[in-house]
N, C-alpha and C positions, 0 to 999 in steps of 0.2 A: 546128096540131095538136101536141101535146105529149102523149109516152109514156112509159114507162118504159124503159131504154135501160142496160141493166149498172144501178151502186148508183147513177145521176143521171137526174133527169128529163130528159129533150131534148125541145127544139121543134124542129120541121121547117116549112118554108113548103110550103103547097100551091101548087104548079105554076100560075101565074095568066097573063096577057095580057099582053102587050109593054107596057111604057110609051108612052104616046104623044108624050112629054115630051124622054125622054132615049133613046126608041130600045133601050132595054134595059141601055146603058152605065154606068148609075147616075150619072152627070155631067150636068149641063146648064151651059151658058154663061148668066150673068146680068151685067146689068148696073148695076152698084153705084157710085153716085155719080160717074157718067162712066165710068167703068171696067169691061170686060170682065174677068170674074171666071170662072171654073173651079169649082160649087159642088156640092157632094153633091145629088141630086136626092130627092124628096118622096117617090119610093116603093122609096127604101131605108131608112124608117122601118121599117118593121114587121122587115123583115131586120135592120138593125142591132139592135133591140132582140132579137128571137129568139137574134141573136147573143149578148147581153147576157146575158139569161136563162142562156144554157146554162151560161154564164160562170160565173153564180150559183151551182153545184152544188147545187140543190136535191133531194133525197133521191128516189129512184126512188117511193119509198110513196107520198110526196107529188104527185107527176104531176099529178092531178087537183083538187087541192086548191084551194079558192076560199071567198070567200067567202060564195057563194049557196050553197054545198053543205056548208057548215056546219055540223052540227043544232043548231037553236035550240028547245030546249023552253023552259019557264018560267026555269028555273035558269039558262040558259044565253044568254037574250036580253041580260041586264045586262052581259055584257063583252063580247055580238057587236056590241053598238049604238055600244058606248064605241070599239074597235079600226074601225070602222064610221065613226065622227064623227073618229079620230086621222087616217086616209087620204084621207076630202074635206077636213080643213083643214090637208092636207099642204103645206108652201111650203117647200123644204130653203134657199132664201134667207133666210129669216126666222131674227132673231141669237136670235130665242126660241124658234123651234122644239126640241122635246123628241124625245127615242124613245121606247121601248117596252120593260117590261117585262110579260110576262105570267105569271102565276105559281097555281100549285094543286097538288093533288092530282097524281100520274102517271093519263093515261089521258083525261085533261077536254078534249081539242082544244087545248091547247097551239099544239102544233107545226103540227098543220092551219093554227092560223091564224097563226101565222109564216109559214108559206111560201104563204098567200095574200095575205100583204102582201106579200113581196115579187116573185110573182106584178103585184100592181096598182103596186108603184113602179118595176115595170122598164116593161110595155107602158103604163100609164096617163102614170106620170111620165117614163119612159126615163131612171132613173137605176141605174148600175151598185151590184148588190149583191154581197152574198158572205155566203155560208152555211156556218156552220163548226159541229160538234157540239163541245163542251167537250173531253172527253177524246180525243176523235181530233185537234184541235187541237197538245193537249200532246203528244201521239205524234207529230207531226209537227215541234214543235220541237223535241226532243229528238233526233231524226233528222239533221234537220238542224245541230243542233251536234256531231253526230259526221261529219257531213260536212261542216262548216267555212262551211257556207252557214245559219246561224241569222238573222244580219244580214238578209238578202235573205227569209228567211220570212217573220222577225216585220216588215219591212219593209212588206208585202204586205197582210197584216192589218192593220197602224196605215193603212194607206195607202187603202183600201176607201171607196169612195163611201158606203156602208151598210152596217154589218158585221152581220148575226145568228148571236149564239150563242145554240145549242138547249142545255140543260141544263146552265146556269150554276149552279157551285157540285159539280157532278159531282164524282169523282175521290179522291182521298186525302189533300186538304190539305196539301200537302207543302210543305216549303218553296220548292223549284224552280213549282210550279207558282203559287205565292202571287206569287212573285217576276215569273214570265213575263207573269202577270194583270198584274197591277201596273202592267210596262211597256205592255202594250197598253192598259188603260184611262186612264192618267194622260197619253200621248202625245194617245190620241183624244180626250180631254178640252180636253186643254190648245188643241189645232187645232179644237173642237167640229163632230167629227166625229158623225153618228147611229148610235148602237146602238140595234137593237132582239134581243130576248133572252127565254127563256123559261126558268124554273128551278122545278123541283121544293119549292122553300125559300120559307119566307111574308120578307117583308121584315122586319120586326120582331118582336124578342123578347117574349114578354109578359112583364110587369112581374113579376109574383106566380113564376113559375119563374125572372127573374134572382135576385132574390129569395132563393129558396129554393137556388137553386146555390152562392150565398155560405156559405151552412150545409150544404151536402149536395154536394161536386165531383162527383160520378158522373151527377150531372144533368147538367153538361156535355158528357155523351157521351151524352146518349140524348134528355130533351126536345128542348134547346137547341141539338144539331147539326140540327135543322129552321129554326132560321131562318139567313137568308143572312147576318144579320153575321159569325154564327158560323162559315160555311163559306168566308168571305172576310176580310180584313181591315179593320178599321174604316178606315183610308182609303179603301180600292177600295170599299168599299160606300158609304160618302160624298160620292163622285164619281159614282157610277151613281146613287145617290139624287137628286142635285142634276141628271142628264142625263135621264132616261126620267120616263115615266107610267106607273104603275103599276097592273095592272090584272086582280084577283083572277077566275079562272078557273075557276070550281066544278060543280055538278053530277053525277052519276053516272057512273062509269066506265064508258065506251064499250066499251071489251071486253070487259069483263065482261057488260054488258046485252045486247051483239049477242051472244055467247055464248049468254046465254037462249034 
């Protein structure tokens, strides 16, 4: 079961049956190539992974979020199928494995299905994630370098089985926050750690408004802050470009319509 629990989703295990196995100790004695071994037992699967999850900080809104609950209308089937086809041929062993970026409009399920992947790579794969929003991120390192613990934050984040940031490119471009990107993309690159990520910003510039910003600068602040190179660095976008799949998120805006 999984509720909403203050600003994070929690899982709790339902109260079940004794093990028959290990007695309820979560231990069992196995024996491993002659050897009497001391082994975590099979049905502290589900607990360990619930552990995992809560670990994730997934967003209280989020709770519920999956991928069967979705909505897929017309518009909406072409990035559930594709995010759908990236999580069955998930293999984090695989040196080609990629992540995820999904990207559109504010309001198109984004983040819903962020956190239904990571949802399915915690109980499905049992692999530790971490879910961090953009600028709550940057408020936290900055925090921490007035407490002298910045090392040990941004440690934590490069360090992450699976790191998801919601609302990439967020923020005020500043230079600290360019700088802090920087080092967490270029570390998790470098280690080809999985980012998956969801940003408000289209990936690419279109030609005809770079174009026309060469003659007209004030388009730099108004088309062209919509795509991400612009809201990030042409390295750091070159290193996300080369690490995720990209995968345009459209349709009509869900609050607005349930609004109606």
């Amino acid at each position: 079961m999984i509720e909403a629990v203050g600003p994070c989703a929690v899982a709790r295990l339902i109260e079940r049956e004794q093990c028959a196995f290990c007695g309820g100790i979560g231990y069992r004695q196995l024996n491993i190539d002659g050897i009497d071994r001391m082994a975590r037992c099979r049905c502290q699967r589900l607990p360990d992974r619930i552990s995992m999850y809560n670990k994730a900080k997934v967003p209280a809104k989020h709770a519920g979020s999956r991928m069967e609950n979705f909505e897929r209308s017309s518009d909406k089937m072409i990035p559930w199928r594709a995010v759908r086809t990236w999580l069955d041929n998930f293999d984090i062993a695989s040196p080609t494995q990629k992540g995820l970026l999904l990207f559109g409009d504010p309001g198109r399920g984004k983040t819903h299905l962020l956190c239904a992947v990571i949802y399915e790579l915690v109980f499905r794969y049992g692999l530790p994630c971490r879910f961090v929003e953009f600028t709550h991120m940057m408020s936290d390192v900055r925090e921490a370098i007035e407490k002298g613990i910045v090392s040990s934050t941004v440690g934590k984040i490069v360090d992450a089985t699976i790191l998801a940031i919601d609302e990439l490119g967020q923020g005020r471009k500043t230079d600290f926050e360019i700088s802090v990107l920087d080092e967490i993309i270029s570390k998790r690159y470098n280690s080809k750690k999985i980012l998956i990520m969801t940003s408000n910003y289209t990936p690419q510039r279109p030609k005809t408004l770079r174009a026309e910003a060469m003659h007209q600068p004030t388009l730099a602040h108004s088309h062209l802050i919509n795509s991400l190179p612009d809201r990030l660095s042409e390295r750091i976008y070159s290193r996300i470009n080369e690490a995720v799949d990209m995968i345009a998120v459209g349709g009509d805006d869900y609050r607005i319509t349930r609004g109606r």
